[in-house]
C-alpha positions in Angstrom: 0.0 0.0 0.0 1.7 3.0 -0.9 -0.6 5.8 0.8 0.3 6.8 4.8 -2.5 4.5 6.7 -4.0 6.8 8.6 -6.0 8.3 5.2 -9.3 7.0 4.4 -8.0 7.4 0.5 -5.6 4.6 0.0 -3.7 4.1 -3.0 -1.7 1.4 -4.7 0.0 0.3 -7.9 -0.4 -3.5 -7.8 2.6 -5.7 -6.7 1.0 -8.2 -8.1 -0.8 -10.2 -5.1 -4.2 -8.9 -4.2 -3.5 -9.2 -0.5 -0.5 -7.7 -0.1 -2.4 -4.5 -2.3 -4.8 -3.5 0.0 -3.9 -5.9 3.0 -7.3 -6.2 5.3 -10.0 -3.8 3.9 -11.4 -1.5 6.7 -14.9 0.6 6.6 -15.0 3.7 5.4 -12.3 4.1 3.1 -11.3 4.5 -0.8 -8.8 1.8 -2.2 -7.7 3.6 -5.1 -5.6 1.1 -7.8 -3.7 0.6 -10.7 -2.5 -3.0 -11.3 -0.9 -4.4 -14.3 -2.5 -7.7 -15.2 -1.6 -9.5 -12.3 -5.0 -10.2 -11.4 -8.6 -10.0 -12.5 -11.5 -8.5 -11.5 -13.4 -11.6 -10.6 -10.1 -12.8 -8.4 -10.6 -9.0 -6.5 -14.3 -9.9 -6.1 -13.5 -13.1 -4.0 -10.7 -10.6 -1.8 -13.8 -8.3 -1.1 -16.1 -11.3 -0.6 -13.8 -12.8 2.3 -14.0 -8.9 3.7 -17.8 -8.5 3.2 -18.6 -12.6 4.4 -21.9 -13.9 2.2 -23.3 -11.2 0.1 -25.6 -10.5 -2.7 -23.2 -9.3 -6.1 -24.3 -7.4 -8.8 -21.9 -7.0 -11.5 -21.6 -5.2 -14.7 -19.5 -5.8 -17.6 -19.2 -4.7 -20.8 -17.7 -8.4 -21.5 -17.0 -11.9 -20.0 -15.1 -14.9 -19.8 -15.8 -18.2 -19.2 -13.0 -18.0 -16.3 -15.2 -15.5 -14.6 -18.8 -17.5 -14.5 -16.9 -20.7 -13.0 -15.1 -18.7 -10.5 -19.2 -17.3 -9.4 -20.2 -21.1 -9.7 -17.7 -21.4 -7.2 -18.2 -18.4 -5.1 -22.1 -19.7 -4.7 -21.4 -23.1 -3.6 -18.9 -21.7 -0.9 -21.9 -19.8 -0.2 -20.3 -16.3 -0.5 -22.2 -15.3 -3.3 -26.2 -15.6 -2.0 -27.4 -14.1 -4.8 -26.2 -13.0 -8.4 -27.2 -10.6 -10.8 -25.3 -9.9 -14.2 -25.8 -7.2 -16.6 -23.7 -7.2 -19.9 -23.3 -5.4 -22.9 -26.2 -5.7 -25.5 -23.2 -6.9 -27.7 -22.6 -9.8 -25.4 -25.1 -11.9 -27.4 -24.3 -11.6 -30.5 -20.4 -12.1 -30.0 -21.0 -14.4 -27.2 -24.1 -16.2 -26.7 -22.5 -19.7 -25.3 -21.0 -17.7 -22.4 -25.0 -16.1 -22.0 -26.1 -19.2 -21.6 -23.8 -20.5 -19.3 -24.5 -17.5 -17.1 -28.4 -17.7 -17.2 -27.6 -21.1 -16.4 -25.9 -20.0 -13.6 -28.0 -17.0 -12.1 -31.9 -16.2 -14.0 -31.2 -13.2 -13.3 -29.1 -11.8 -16.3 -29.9 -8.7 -17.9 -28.9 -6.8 -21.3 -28.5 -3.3 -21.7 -26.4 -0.7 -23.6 -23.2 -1.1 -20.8 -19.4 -0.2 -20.6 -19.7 0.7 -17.1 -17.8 -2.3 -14.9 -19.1 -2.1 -11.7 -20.0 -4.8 -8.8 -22.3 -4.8 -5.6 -21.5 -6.4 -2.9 -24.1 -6.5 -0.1 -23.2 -8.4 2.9 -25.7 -8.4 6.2 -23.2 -6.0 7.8 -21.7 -3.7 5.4 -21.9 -2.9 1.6 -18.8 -2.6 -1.0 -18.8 -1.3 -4.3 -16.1 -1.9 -7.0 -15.6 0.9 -9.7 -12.9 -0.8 -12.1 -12.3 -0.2 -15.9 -11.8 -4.3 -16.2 -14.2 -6.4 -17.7 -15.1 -10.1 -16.3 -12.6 -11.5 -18.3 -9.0 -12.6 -18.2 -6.9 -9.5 -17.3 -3.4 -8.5 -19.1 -3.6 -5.5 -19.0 -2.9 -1.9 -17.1 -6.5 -1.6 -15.3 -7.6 0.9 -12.7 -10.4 1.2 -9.8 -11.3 1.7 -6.6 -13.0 -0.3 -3.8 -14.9 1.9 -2.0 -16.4 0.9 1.8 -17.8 3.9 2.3 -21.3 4.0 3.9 -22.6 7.2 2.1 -20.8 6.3 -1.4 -22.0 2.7 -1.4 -25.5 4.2 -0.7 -25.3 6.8 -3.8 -23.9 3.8 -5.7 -26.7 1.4 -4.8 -29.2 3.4 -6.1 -27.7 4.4 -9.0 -26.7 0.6 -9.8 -30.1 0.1 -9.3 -31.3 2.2 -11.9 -29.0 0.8 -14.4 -30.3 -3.0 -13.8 -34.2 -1.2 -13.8 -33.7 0.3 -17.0 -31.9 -3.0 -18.6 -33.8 -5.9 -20.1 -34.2 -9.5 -18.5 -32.2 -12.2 -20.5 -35.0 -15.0 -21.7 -33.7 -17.5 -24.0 -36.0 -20.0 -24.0 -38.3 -17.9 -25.4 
């Protein structure tokens, strides 16, 4: 971590371990990053999910990977993820419909909107984090930046405006 402890603004550039970049995630702070490929965003949602305990996610993406749906099958049958809701890219399924499937298969609750925005919800029974990111759910090699945020207030702004986003999306059907 390269910011003095005591600021509720934290800053890193990654060294390449999740852990060792923001060490044990405390409320009401900013974890501002930059990380270089080492690790993706679906590894830095199973670091906040250990902080958080079980939660309810809800994740946007502009893209996906296969890599990231298995490591959410995983996450909900270690019972960290309690519930799961997806919104991708109206793109998504047209360029990739198998990986669609496999997520509706994973949580009915996938949506489709015009998205770029790559955020996640998590929503634990005794505190909220939101992840701001400019990674997709996919296989990271490349310079990304975010910020987990644990802040009461922010995560409250957040949730509503995450909410309007899934609320204005539509609900993935295809077995119609």
């Amino acid at each position: 971590m390269a910011s003095n402890k005591n600021d509720k603004n934290l800053f890193t550039f990654s060294s390449g371990k999740i852990a060792e970049d923001f060490g044990v995630l405390l409320p009401d702070h900013f974890y501002h990053y930059i990380n270089n490929g080492q690790w993706s965003l679906h590894e830095l949602l199973e670091f906040v999910l250990k902080y958080t305990g079980p939660a309810e996610v809800k994740v946007t993406s502009f893209s996906l990977s296969e890599t990231a749906i298995r490591a959410f099958v995983r996450l909900m049958e270690e019972c960290l993820i309690t519930r799961l809701d997806c919104l991708f890219d109206v793109s998504t399924k047209r360029n990739k419909l198998d990986l669609l499937i496999f997520a509706q298969n994973v949580s009915p609750r996938v949506f489709l909107s015009s998205n770029h925005a790559k955020i996640i919800s998590v929503k634990s029974a005794r505190t909220h984090v939101f992840i701001n990111t400019s990674a997709n759910l996919t296989v990271n090699r490349r310079h990304e930046s975010g910020i987990i945020i644990t802040n009461k207030i922010m995560a409250a702004q957040y949730a509503a405006a995450i909410e309007k986003v899934f609320d204005s999306a539509i609900l993935l059907n295809l077995e119609q």
